[in-house]
VEXGU-83461 format. One record per atom (N, C-alpha, C, O): residue number from 0; residue in three letters; atom name; x, y, z. Coordinates in Angstrom, 2 decimals. Example, Ala and Ser with C-alpha at 12.3 -4.5 7.8 and 13.67 -1.06 7.14 Angstrom:
# residues 2
SITE   num   residuo   atomo        c1        c2        c3
SITE     0       ALA       N     13.19     -5.69      7.80
SITE     0       ALA      CA     12.30     -4.50      7.80
SITE     0       ALA       C     13.20     -3.30      7.80
SITE     0       ALA       O     14.24     -3.32      8.46
SITE     1       SER       N     12.85     -2.25      7.08
SITE     1       SER      CA     13.67     -1.06      7.14
SITE     1       SER       C     12.90      0.03      7.87
SITE     1       SER       O     13.41      1.14      8.04
//
This chain:
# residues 101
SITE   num   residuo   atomo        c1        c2        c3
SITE     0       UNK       N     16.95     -3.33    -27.97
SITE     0       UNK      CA     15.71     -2.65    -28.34
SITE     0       UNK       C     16.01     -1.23    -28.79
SITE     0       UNK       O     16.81     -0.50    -28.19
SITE     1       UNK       N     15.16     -0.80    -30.17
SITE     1       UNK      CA     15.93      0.81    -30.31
SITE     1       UNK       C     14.83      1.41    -29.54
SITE     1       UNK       O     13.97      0.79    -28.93
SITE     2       UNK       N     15.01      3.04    -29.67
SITE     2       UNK      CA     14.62      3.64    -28.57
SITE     2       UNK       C     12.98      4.02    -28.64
SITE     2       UNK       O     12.69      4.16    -29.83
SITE     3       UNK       N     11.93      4.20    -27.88
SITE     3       UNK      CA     10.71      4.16    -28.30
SITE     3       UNK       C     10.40      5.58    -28.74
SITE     3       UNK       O     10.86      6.48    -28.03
SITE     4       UNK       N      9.85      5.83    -29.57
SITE     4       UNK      CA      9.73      7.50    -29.85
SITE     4       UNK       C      8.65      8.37    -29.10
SITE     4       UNK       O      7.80      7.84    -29.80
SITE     5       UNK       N      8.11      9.00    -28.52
SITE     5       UNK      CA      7.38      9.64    -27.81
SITE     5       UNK       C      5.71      9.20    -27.76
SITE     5       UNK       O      4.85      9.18    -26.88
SITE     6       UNK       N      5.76      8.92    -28.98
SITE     6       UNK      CA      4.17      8.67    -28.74
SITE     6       UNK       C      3.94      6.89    -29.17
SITE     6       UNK       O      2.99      6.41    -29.77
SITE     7       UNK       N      5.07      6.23    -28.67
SITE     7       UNK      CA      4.54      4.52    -28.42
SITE     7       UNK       C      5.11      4.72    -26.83
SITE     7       UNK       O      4.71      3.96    -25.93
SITE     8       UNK       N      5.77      5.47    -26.66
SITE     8       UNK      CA      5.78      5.76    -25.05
SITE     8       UNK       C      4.67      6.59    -24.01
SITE     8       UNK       O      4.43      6.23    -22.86
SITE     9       UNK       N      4.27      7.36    -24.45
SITE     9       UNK      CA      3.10      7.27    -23.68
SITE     9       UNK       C      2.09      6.56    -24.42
SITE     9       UNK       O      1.04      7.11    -24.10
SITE    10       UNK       N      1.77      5.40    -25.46
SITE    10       UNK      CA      0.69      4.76    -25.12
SITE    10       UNK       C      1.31      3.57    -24.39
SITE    10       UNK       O      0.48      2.66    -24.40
SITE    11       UNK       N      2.59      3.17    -23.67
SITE    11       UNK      CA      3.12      2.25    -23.01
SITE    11       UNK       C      2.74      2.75    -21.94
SITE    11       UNK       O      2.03      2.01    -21.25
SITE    12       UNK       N      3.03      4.05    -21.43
SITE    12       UNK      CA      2.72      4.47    -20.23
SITE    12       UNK       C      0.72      4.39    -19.63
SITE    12       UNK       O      0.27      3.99    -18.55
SITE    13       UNK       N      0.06      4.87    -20.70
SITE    13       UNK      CA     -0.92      4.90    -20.66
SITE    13       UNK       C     -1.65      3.24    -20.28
SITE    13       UNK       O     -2.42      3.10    -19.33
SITE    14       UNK       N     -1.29      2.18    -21.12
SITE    14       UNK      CA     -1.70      1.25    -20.83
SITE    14       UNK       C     -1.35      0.69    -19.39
SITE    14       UNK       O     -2.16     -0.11    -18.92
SITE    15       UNK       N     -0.15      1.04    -18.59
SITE    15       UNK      CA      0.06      0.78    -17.78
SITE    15       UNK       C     -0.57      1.24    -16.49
SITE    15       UNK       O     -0.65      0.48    -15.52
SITE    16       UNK       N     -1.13      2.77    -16.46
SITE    16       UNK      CA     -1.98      3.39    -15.60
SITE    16       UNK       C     -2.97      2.67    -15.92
SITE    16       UNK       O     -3.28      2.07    -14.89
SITE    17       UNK       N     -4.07      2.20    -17.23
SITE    17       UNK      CA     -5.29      1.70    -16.99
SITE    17       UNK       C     -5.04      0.41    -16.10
SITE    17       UNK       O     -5.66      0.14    -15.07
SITE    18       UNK       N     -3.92     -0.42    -16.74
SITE    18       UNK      CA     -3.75     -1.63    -16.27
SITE    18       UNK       C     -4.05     -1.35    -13.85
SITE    18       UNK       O     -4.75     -1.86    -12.97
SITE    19       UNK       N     -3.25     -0.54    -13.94
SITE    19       UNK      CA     -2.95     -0.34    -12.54
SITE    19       UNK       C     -4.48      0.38    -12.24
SITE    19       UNK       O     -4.87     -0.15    -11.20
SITE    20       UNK       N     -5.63      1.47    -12.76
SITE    20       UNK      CA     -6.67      1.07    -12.41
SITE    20       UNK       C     -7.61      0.14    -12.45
SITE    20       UNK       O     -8.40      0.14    -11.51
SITE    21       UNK       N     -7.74     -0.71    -13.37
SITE    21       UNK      CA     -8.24     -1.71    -13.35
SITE    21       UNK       C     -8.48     -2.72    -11.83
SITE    21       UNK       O     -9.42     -3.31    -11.28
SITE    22       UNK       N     -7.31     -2.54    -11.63
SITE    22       UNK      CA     -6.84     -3.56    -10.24
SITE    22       UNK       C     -8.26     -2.90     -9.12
SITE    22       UNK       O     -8.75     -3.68     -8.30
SITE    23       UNK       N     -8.65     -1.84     -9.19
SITE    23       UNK      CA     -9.30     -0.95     -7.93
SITE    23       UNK       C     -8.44     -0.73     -7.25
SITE    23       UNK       O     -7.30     -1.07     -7.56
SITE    24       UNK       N     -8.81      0.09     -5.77
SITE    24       UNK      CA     -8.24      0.01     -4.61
SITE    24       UNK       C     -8.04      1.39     -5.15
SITE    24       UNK       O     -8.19      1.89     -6.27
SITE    25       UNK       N     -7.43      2.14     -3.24
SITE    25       UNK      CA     -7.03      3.62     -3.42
SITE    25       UNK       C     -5.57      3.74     -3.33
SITE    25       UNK       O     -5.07      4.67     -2.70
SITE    26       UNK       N     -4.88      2.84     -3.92
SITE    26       UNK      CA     -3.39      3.10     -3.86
SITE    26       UNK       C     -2.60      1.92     -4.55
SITE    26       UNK       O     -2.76      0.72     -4.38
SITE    27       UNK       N     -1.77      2.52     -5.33
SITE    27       UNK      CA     -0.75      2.62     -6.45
SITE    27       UNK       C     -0.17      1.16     -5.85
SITE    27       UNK       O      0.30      1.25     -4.71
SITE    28       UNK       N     -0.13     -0.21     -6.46
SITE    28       UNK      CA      0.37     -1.18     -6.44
SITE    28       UNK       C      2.15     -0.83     -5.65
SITE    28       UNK       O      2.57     -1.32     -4.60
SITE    29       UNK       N      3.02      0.32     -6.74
SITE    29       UNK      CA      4.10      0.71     -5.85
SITE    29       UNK       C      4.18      1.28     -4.70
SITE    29       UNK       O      5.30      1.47     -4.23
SITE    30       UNK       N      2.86      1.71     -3.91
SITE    30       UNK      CA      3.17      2.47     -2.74
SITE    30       UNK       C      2.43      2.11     -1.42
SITE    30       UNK       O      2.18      2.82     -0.45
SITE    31       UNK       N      2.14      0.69     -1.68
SITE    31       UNK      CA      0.93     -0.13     -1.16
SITE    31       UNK       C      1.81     -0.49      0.17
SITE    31       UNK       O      1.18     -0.61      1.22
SITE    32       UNK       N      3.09     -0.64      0.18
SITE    32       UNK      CA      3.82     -1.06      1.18
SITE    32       UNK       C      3.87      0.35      2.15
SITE    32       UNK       O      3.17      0.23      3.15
SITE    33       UNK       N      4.42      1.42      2.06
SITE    33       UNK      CA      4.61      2.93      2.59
SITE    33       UNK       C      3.21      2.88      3.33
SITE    33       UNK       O      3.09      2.73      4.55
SITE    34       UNK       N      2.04      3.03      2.31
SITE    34       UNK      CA      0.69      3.02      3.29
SITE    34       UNK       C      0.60      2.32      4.23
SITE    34       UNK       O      0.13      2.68      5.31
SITE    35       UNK       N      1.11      1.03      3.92
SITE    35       UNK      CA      0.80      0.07      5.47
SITE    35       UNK       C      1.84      0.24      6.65
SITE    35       UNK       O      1.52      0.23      7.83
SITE    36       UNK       N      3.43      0.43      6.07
SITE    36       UNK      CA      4.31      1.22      7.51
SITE    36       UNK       C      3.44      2.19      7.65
SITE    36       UNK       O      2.81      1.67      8.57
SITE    37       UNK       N      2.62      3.68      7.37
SITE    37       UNK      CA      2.28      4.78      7.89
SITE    37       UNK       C      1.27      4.06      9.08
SITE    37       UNK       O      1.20      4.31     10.28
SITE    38       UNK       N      0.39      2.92      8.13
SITE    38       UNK      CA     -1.08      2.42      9.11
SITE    38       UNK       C     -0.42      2.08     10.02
SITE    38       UNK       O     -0.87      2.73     10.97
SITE    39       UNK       N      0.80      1.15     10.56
SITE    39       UNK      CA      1.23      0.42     11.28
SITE    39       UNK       C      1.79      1.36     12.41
SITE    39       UNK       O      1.38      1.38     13.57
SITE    40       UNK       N      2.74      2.07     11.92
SITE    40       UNK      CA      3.22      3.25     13.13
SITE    40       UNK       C      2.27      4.45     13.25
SITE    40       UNK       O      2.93      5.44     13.58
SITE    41       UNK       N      1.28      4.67     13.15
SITE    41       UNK      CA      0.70      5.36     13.31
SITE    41       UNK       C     -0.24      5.81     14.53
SITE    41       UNK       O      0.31      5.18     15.43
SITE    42       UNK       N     -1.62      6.69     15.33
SITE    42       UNK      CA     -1.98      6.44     16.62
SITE    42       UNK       C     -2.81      5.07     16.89
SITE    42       UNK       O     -3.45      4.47     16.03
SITE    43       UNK       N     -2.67      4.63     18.41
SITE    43       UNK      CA     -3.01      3.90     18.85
SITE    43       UNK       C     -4.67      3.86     18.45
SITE    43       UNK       O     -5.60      4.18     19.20
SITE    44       UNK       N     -4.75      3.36     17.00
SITE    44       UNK      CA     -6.33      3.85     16.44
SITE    44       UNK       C     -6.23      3.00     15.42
SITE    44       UNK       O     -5.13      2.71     14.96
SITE    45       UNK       N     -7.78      2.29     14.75
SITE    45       UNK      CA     -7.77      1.57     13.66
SITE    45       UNK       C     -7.51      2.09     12.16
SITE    45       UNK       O     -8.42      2.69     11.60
SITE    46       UNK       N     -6.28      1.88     11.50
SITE    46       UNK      CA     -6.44      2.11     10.49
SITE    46       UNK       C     -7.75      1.38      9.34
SITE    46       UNK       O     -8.67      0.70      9.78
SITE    47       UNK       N     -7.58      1.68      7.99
SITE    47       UNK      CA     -8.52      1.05      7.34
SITE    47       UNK       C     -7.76      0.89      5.91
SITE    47       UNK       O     -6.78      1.53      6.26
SITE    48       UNK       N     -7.49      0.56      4.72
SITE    48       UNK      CA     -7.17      1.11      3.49
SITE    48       UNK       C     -7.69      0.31      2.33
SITE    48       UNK       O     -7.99     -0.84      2.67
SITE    49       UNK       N     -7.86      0.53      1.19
SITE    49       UNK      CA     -8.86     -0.96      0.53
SITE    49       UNK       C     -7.25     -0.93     -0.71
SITE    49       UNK       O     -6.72      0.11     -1.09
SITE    50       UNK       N     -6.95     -1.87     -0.96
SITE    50       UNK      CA     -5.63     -1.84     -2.04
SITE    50       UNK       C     -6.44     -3.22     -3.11
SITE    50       UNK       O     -7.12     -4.23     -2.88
SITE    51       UNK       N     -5.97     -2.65     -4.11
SITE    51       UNK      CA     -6.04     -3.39     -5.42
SITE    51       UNK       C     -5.46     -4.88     -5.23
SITE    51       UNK       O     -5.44     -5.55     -4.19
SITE    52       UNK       N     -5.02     -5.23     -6.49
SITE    52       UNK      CA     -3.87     -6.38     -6.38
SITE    52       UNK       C     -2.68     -6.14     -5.46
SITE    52       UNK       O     -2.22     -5.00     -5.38
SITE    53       UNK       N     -2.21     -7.05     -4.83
SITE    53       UNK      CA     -1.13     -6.50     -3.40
SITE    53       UNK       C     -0.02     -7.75     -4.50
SITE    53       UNK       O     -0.15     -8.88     -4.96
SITE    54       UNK       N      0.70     -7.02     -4.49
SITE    54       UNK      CA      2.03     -7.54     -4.68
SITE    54       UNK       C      2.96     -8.10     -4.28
SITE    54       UNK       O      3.10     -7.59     -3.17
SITE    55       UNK       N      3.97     -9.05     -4.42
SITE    55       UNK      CA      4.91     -9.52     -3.77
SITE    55       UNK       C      5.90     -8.96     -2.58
SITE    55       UNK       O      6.51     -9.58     -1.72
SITE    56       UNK       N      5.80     -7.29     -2.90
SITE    56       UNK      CA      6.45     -6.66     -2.25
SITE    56       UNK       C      5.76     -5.99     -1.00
SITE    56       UNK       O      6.18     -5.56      0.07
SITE    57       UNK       N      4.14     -6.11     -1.76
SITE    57       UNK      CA      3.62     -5.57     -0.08
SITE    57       UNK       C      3.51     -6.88      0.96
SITE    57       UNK       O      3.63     -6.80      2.18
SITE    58       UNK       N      3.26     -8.12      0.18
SITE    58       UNK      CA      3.23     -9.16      1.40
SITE    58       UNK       C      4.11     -9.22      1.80
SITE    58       UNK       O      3.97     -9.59      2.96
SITE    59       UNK       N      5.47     -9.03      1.45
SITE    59       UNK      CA      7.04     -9.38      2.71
SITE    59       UNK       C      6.89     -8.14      3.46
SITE    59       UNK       O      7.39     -8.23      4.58
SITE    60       UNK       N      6.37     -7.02      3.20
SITE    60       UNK      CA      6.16     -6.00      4.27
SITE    60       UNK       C      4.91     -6.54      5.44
SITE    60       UNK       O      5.13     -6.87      6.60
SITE    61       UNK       N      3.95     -6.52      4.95
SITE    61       UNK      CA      3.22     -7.41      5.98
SITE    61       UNK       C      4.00     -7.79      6.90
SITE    61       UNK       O      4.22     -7.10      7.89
SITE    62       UNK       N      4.75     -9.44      6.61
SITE    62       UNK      CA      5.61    -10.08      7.57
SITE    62       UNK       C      6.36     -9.43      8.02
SITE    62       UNK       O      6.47     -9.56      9.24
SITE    63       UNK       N      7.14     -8.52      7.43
SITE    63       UNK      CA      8.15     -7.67      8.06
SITE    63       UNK       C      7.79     -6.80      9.38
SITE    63       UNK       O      8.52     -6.67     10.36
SITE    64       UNK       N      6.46     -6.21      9.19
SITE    64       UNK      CA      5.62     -5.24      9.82
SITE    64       UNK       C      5.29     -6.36     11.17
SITE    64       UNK       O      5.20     -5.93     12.32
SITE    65       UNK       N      5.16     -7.50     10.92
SITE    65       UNK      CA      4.23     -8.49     11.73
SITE    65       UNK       C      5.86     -8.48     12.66
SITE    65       UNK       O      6.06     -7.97     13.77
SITE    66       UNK       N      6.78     -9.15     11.85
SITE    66       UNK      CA      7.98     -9.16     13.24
SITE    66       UNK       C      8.67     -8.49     13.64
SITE    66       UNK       O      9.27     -8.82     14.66
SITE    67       UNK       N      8.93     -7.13     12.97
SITE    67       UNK      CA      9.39     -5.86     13.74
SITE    67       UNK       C      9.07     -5.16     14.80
SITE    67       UNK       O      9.78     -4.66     15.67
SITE    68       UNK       N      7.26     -5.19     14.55
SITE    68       UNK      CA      6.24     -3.73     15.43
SITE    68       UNK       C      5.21     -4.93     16.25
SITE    68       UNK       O      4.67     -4.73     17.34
SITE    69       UNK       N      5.13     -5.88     15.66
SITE    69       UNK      CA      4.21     -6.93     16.47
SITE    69       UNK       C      2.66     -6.42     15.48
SITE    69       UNK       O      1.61     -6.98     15.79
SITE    70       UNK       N      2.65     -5.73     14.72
SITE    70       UNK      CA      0.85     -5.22     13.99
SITE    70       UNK       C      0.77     -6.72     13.17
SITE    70       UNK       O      1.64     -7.42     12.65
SITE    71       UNK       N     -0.56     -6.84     13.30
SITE    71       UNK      CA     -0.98     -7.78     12.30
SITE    71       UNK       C     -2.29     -7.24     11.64
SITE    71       UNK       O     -3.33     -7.06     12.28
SITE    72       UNK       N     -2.19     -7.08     10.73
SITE    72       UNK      CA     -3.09     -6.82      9.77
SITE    72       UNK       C     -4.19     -7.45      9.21
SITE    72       UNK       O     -3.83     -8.35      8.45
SITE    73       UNK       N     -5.71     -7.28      9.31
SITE    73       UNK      CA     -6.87     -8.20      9.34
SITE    73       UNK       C     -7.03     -7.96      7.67
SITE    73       UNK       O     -7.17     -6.78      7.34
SITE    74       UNK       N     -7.02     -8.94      6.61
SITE    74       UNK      CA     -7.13     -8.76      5.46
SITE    74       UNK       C     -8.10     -9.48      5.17
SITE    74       UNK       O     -8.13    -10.70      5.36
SITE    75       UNK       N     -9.39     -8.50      4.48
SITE    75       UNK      CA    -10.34     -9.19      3.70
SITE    75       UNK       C    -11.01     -8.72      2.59
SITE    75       UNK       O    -11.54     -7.61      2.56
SITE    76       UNK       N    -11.03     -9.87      1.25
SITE    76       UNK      CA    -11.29     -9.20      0.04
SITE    76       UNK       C    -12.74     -9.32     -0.08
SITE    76       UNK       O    -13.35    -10.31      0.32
SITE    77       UNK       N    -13.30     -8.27     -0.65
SITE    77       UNK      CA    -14.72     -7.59     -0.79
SITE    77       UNK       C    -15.01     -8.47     -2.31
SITE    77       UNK       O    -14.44     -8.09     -3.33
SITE    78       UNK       N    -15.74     -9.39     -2.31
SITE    78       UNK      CA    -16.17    -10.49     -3.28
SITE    78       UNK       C    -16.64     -9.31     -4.62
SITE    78       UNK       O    -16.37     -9.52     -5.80
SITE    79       UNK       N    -17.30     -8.19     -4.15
SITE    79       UNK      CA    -17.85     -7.22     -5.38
SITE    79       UNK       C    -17.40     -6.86     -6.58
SITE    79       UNK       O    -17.93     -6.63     -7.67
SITE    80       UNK       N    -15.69     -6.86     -5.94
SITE    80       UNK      CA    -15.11     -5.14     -6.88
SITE    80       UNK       C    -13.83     -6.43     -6.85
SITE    80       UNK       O    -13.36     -6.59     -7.97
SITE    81       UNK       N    -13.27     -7.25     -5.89
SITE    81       UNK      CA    -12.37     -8.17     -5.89
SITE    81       UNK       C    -11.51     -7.52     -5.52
SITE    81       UNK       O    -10.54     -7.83     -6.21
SITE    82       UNK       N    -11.15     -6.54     -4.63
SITE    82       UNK      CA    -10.32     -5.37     -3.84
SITE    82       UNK       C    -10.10     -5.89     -2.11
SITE    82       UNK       O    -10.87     -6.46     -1.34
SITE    83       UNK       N     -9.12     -5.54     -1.99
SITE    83       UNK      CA     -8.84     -5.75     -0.66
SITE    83       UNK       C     -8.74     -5.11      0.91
SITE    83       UNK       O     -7.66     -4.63      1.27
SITE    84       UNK       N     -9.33     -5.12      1.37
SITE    84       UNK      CA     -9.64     -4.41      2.85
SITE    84       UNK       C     -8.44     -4.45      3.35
SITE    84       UNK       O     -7.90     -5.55      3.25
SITE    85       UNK       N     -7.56     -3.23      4.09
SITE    85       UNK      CA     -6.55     -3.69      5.27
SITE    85       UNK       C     -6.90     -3.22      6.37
SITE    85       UNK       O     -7.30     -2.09      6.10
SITE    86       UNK       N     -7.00     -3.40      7.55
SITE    86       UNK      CA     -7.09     -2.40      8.91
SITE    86       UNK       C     -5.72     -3.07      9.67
SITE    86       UNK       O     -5.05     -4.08      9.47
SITE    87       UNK       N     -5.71     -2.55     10.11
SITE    87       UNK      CA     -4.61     -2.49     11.45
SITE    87       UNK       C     -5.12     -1.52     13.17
SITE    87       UNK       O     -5.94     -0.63     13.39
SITE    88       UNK       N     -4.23     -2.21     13.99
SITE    88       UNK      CA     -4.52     -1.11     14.84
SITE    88       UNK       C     -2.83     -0.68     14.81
SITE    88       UNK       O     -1.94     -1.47     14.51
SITE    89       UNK       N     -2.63      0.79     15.21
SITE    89       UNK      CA     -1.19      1.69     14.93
SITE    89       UNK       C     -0.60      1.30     16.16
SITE    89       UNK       O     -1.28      0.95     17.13
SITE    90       UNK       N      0.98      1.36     16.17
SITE    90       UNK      CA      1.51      0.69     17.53
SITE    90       UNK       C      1.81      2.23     18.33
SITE    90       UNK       O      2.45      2.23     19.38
SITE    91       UNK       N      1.22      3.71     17.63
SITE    91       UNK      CA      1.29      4.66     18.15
SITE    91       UNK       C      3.01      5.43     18.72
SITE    91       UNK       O      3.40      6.06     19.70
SITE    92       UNK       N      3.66      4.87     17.33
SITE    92       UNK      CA      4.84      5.52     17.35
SITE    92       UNK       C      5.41      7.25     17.85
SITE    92       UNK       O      5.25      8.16     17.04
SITE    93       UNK       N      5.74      7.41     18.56
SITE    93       UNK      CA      6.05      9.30     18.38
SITE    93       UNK       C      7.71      9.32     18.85
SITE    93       UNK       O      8.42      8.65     19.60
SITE    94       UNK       N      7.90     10.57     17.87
SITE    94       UNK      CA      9.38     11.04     17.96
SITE    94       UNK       C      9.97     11.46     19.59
SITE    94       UNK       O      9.94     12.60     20.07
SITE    95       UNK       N     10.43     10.40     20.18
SITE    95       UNK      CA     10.54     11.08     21.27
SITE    95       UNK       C     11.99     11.88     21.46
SITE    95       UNK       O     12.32     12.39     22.53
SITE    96       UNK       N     12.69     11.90     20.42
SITE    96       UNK      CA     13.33     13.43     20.65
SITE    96       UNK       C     13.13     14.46     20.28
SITE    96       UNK       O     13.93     15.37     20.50
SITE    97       UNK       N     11.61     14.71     19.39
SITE    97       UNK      CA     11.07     16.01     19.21
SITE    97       UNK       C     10.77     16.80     20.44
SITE    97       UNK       O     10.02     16.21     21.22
SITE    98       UNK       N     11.10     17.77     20.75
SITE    98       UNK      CA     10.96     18.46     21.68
SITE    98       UNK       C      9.78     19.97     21.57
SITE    98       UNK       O      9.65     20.90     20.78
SITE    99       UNK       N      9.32     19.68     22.40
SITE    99       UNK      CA      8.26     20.69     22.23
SITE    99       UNK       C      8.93     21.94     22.61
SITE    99       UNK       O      9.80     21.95     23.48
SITE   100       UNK       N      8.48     23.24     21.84
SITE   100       UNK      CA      8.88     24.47     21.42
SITE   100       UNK       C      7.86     25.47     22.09
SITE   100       UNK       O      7.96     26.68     21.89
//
């Protein structure tokens, strides 16, 4: 392929952000996995997050999350917008060699 010149590259880029809003949800198809480790180790408290299309890579995190930390994640898609609900409860991780100062 020769090289794309600046302006068929950002309308490549561009189509790709609509594409990725389109989906809904408040988080980036690539970072859909990170949000759910934060929900998962996070306080002993319900998370919530609504994600777009979930990807191949956030469902092996799921499982991953499910047999590492024991969280299981209640997933349900909102028939409206066709977006997806996650909650969790956090397994309330803390640094226990942070030492208080």
């Amino acid at each position: 392929d020769p090289p794309m010149t600046a302006e068929e590259f950002g309308t490549y880029v561009g189509k790709l952000l609509l594409e990725e809003i389109s989906y809904g949800g408040t988080v980036d198809t690539c970072l859909q996995s990170f949000v759910l480790l934060c929900m998962a180790l996070c306080t002993e408290d319900v998370s919530k997050v609504r994600l777009g299309r979930m990807s191949k890579h956030t469902v092996n995190m799921l499982r991953l999350l499910k047999d590492l930390l024991g969280v299981t994640f209640k997933i349900k898609e909102d028939p409206e917008t066709g977006t997806i609900f996650a909650s969790c409860m956090g397994v309330g991780y803390t640094n226990i060699w942070k030492q208080a100062s």
